[in-house]
N, C-alpha and C positions, 0 to 999 in steps of 0.2 A: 504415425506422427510422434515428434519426442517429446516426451513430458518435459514439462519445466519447472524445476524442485526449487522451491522459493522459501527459506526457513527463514522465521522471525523471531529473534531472541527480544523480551519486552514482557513488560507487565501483563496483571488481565485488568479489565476495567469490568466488573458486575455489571453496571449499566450499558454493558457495548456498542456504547458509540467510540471508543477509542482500544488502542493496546492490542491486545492479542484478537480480541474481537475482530476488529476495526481493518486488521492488517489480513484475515485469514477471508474477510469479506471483498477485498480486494484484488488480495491474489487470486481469486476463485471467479471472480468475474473478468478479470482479465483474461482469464485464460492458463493461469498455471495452476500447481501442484501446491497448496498450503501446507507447513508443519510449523511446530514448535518448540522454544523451549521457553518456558515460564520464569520468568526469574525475580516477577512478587505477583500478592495475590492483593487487589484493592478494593473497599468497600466504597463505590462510587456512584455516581449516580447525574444526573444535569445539572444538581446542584452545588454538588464539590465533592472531595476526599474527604470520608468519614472514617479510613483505615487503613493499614499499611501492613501486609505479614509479608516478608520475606523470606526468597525460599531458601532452604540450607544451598552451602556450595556445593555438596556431594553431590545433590540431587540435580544441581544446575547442570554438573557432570554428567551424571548421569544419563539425561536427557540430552543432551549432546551428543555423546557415545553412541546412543540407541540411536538416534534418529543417522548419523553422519555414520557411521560404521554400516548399514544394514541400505537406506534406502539412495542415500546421498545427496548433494547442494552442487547446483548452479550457479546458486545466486543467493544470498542472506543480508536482514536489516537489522538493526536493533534498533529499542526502543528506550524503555524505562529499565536502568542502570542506577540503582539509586546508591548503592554504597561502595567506596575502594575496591576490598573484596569482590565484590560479584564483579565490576570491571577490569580486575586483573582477574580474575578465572576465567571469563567468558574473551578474553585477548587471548590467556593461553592456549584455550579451546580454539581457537581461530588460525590462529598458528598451527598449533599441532596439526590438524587439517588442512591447511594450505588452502582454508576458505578466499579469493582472491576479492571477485563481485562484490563488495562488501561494502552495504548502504547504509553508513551511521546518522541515525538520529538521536540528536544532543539534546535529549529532553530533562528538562529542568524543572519546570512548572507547569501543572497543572490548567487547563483554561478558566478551571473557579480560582484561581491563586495560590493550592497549594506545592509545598517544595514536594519534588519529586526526586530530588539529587542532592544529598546532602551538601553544606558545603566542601566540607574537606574532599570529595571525591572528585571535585573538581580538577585538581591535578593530576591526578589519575588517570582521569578521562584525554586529558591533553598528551599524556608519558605514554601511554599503555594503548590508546584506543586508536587515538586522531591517525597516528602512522600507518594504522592499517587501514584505513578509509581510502574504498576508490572512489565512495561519491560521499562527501558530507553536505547532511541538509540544514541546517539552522535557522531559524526565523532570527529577527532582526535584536530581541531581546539575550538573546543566546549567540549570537554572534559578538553582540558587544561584551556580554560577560566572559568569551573564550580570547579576546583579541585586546579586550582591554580599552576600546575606545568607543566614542561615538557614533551613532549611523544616525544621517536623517536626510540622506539624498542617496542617490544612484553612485555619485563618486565615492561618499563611503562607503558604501556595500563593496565598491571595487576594492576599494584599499582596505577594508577586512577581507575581502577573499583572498586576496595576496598574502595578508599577514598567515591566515588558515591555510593557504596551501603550503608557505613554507613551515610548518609544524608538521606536515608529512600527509594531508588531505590530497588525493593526486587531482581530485574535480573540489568542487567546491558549488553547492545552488543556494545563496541566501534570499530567502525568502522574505518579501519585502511586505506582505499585506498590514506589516504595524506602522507603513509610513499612508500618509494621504495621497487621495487621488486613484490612480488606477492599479489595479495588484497588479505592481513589477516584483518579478523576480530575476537573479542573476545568476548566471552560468558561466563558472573562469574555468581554463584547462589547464592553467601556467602560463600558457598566451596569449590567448584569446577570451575576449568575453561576449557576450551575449546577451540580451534583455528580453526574458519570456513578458509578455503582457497581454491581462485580460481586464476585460471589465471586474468591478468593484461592486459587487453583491450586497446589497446593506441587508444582513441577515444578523439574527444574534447567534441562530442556528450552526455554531462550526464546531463544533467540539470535533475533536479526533483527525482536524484536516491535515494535521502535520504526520500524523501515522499512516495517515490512508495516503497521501502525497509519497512517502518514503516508501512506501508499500510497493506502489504503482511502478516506481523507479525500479526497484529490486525484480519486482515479475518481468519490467523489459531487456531486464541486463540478461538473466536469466533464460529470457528467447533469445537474445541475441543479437539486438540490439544495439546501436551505438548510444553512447551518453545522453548526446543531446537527444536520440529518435526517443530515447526512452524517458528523457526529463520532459520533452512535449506532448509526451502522451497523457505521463500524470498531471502535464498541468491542464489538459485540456478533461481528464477526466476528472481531477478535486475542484476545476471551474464547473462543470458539467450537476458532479455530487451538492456541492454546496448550492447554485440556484434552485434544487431539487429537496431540501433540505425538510426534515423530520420536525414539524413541530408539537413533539411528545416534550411530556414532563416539564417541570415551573423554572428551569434554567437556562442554559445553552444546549440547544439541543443536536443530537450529531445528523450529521450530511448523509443523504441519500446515495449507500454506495451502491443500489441496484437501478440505480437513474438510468446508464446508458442502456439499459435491458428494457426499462419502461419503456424509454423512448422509440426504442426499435419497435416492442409490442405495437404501442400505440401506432406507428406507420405503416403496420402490419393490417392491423385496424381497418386502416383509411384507405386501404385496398381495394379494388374493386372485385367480384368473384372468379373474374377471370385471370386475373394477376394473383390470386390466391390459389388459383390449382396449379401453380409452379412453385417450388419450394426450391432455396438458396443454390440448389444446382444447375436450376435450369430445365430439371424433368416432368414431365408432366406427373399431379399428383396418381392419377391411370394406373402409370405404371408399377405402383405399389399394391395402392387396394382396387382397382376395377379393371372388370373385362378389356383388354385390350380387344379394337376393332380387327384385329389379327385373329381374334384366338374366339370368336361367338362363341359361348356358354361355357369357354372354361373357365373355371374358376381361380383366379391365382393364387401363388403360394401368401402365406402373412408373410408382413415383414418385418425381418428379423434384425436389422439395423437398426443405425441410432434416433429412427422415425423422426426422420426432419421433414417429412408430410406433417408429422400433427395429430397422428393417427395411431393408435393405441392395438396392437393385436388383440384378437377376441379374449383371450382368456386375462387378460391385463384392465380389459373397459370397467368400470364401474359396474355395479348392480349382477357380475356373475360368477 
């Protein structure tokens, strides 16, 4: 089966509910292949940014080169872009590569309220970045500061998607959870629009939904994926994360990105034992570790697969 190489350019966040964290917890549950390239280091936490080190551009390079020259990209997001600089290095880098899949997230602030983007990179980001976006994600704050106007209904989220796709975004998903009522979000192609909608969470618990949202997108582009099949996944799985949501630490705390894996556990659970000696192919679990009714007293070989029985060869069980 083919790997799906999902590389996230973004900050880290020390508290890992967000950033490089948040994004590599994603991709990994979905199903693809996480890398990265770091492009700040944050002293963070549920409670806010207590620090900011950025990395050299060399280095930003540098990890670029290694990663894109040796293992390769399917599919790539970015995150936290905070100065001119590193978004014009990290566009060239994109270019140079002919990175295509390309899921920009226009992070700007912080969910405790610090700047994550300086001002003046703001333009930058619009010259340099927006044109290569085949899916830009913005929540509602970040759309209005890239477009210039207002949002506080569904029509304006349309008529800033249109302002955003003509800046060179070819998709465009504005993220509507800072307006009331129920989380709509909007999906334009240049023709057509669409209205994702889920239920409205009251949780204080979101930190990182917009990384792990952008994430989610990038690992389906990645499998291969059309737009929309991969924007309904992530919204069904940051609806999914966020009702399932971490309440660590005295702030906002980040969403449960190994929810959909709990949940399967847990109806794995609620199995009965007979439903439980068949494992997701179908085979009885027998045919791995017990006598087949074929074979009286032989004893079968271990199994040396990716033991979707459950079942640990001898020399691997605990205690030996």
């Amino acid at each position: 089966m083919k790997t799906s190489r999902v590389l996230t350019i973004a900050g880290s966040d020390s508290g890992g509910g967000a950033g490089i964290q948040a994004d590599l917890k994603t991709i990994t549950v979905l199903g693809g292949f996480g890398m990265s390239v770091l492009t700040a280091l944050t002293a963070q936490n549920t409670l806010g940014v207590h620090g900011i080190h950025e990395v050299p551009l060399p280095f930003i390079e540098a990890q670029f080169d290694a990663v894109v020259s040796d293992i390769g990209v399917d599919a790539a997001k970015t995150g936290m872009l905070s100065s001119a600089d590193i978004i014009r290095t990290v566009a060239g880098k994109i270019r140079q590569y002919g990175i295509e899949k390309l899921v920009v997230d226009p992070v700007m602030v912080a969910k405790g309220g610090a700047r994550l983007l300086r001002e003046e990179a703001k333009d930058a980001l619009v010259r340099d970045l927006l044109p290569l976006a085949f899916v830009l994600t913005p929540n509602i704050p970040e759309a209005e500061a890239l477009c210039g106007s207002r949002i506080s209904s569904p029509q304006d989220m349309r008529d800033a998607a249109e302002i955003l796709h003509g800046m060179g975004a070819r998709h465009v998903v504005i993220k509507g959870g800072h307006l009331e009522g129920e989380a709509v979000d909007l999906l334009f192609d240049g023709r057509e629009c669409r209205l994702l909608t889920a239920e409205r969470i009251e949780t204080r618990d979101t930190h990182g939904t917009g990384c792990t949202f952008s994430a989610a997108i990038a690992t389906g582009l990645a499998q291969g994926m059309t737009v929309r099949d991969a924007v309904e996944r992530a919204k069904d799985y940051i609806t999914t994360a966020i009702r399932m949501g971490l309440r660590i630490g005295g702030g906002h705390g980040p969403t449960d990105h190994f929810a959909p894996l709990r949940r399967e556990l847990e109806t794995y659970r609620t199995l009965g034992p007979e439903k439980r000696r068949f494992h997701p192919g179908g085979e009885p679990l027998r045919k791995h570790h017990s006598r087949g009714p074929d074979q009286p007293g032989v004893r079968p070989a271990r199994c040396q697969g990716s033991h979707r029985c459950g079942r640990l060869p001898r020399a691997d069980r605990p205690g030996r």
